[in-house]
ZATORGU-424338 format. One record per residue (C-alpha): x, y, z. Coordinates in steps of 0.5 Angstrom, whole numbers, padded with zeros to 4 digits, always signed. Layout:
ZATORGU-424338
XYZ;...
END
This chain:
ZATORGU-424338
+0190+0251+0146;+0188+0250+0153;+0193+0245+0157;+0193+0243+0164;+0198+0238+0166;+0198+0232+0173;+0206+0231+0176;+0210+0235+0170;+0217+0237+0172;+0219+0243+0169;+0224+0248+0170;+0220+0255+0166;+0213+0252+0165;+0210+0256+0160;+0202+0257+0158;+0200+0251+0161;+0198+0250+0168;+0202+0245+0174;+0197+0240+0178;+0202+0237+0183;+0202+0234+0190;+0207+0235+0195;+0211+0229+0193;+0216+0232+0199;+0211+0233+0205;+0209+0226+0204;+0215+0223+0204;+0217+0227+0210;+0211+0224+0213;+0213+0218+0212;+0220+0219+0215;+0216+0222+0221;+0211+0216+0222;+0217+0211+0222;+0222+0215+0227;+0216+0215+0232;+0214+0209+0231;+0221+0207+0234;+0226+0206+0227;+0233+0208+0228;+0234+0206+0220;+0229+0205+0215;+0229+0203+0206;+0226+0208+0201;+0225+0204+0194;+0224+0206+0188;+0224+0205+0180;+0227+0211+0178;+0231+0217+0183;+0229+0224+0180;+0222+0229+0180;+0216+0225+0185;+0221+0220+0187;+0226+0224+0189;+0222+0229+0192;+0218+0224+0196;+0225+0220+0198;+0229+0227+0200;+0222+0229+0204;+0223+0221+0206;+0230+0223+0209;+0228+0229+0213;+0223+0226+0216;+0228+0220+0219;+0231+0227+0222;+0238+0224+0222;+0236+0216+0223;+0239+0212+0217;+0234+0213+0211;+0238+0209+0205;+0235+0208+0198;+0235+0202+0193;+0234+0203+0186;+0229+0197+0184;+0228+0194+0176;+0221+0197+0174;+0219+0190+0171;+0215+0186+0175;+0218+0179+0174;+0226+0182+0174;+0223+0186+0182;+0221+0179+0184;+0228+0176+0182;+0231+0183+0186;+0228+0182+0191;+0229+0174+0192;+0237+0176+0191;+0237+0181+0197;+0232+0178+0202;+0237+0179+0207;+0238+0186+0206;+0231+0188+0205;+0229+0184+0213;+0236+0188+0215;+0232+0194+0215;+0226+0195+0221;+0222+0199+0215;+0221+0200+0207;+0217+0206+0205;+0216+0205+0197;+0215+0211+0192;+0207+0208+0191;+0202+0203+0193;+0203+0199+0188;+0210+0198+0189;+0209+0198+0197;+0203+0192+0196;+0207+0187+0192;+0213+0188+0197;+0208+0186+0203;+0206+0180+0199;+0213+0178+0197;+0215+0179+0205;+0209+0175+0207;+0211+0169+0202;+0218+0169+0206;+0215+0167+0212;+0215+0175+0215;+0210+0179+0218;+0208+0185+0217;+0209+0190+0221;+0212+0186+0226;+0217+0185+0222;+0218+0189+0218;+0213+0196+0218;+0212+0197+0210;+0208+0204+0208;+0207+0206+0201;+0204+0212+0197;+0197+0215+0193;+0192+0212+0197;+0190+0207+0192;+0183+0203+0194;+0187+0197+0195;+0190+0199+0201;+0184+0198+0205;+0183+0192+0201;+0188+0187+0202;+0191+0184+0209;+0195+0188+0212;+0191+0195+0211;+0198+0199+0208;+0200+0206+0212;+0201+0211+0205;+0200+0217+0204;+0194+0220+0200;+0192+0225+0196;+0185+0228+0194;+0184+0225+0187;+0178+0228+0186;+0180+0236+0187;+0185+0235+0183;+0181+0233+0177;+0175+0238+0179;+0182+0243+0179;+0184+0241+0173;+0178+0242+0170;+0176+0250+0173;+0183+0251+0170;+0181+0249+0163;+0175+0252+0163;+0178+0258+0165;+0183+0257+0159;+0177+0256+0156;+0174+0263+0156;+0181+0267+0155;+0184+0267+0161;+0191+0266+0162;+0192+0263+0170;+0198+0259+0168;+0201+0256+0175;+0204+0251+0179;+0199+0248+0184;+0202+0244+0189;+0196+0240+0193;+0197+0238+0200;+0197+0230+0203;+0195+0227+0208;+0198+0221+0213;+0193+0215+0213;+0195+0210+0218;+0193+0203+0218;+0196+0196+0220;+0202+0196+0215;+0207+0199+0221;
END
């Protein structure tokens, strides 16, 4: 059975094909970004610390290239985050800048922020993950990290096709990311 799959972790993947991004890359971008910009210590947050958010949080670390790069486990559930955040205001505005593992995460921190009085990026720099269409959308316009959605599935689906016809092309692929910054650092 022809079988290409998006962000799977495996140790020996066998017969099937590997489309992910460079969850690394990308986080050192941010972690670059925010060095330049002038922070000496920065947050990474995220629901999980293994595969893709490992990756981009280690990435995230190199690119602070020795500045502080502290990460915060936070609950996957919407509500029980709120509350998180609402219990540890004062250590999230301790940090001059938070990196989230997505934009969704890094859209609600912004929101949540603004709702406390604080202003992003004066405040607080927020930047995120993936490029999703609201980052250009909302105020203000998150700084993320994009991937090119559309080659990934015009990929995915040369590799079936491929499949398809008897070929067998089972490999890892690992797209390039691109740094998008905008208003939100």
């Amino acid at each position: 059975v022809p079988f290409v799959v998006y962000d799977g972790f495996f140790t020996e993947p066998a017969r099937m094909c590997n489309i992910t991004i460079d969850n690394r890359e990308g986080g050192r971008k941010i972690g670059n970004h925010f060095r330049e910009l002038g922070h000496e210590r920065a947050l990474c947050i995220s629901d999980n610390h293994i595969c893709m958010d490992l990756e981009r949080y280690q990435g995230f670390q190199e690119g602070m290239d020795g500045k502080t790069a502290d990460f915060l486990e936070i609950p996957m559930q919407k509500q029980e985050r709120r509350k998180f955040y609402e219990e540890r205001l004062e250590f999230l505005k301790s940090y001059p800048a938070i990196f989230a593992v997505s934009d969704e995460y890094a859209l609600e921190l912004v929101q949540f922020l603004r709702e406390k009085g604080l202003s992003v990026p004066k405040d607080i720099s927020v930047a995120g993950f993936d490029d999703n269409p609201l980052c250009e959308k909302l105020y203000p316009a998150l700084t993320t990290i994009r991937q090119d959605r559309t080659q990934r599935a015009k990929l995915a689906l040369k590799l079936l096709r491929e499949q398809k016809e008897g070929m067998e092309n089972y490999e890892d692929v690992v797209l390039p990311v691109t740094l998008v910054v905008r208003q939100s650092t």
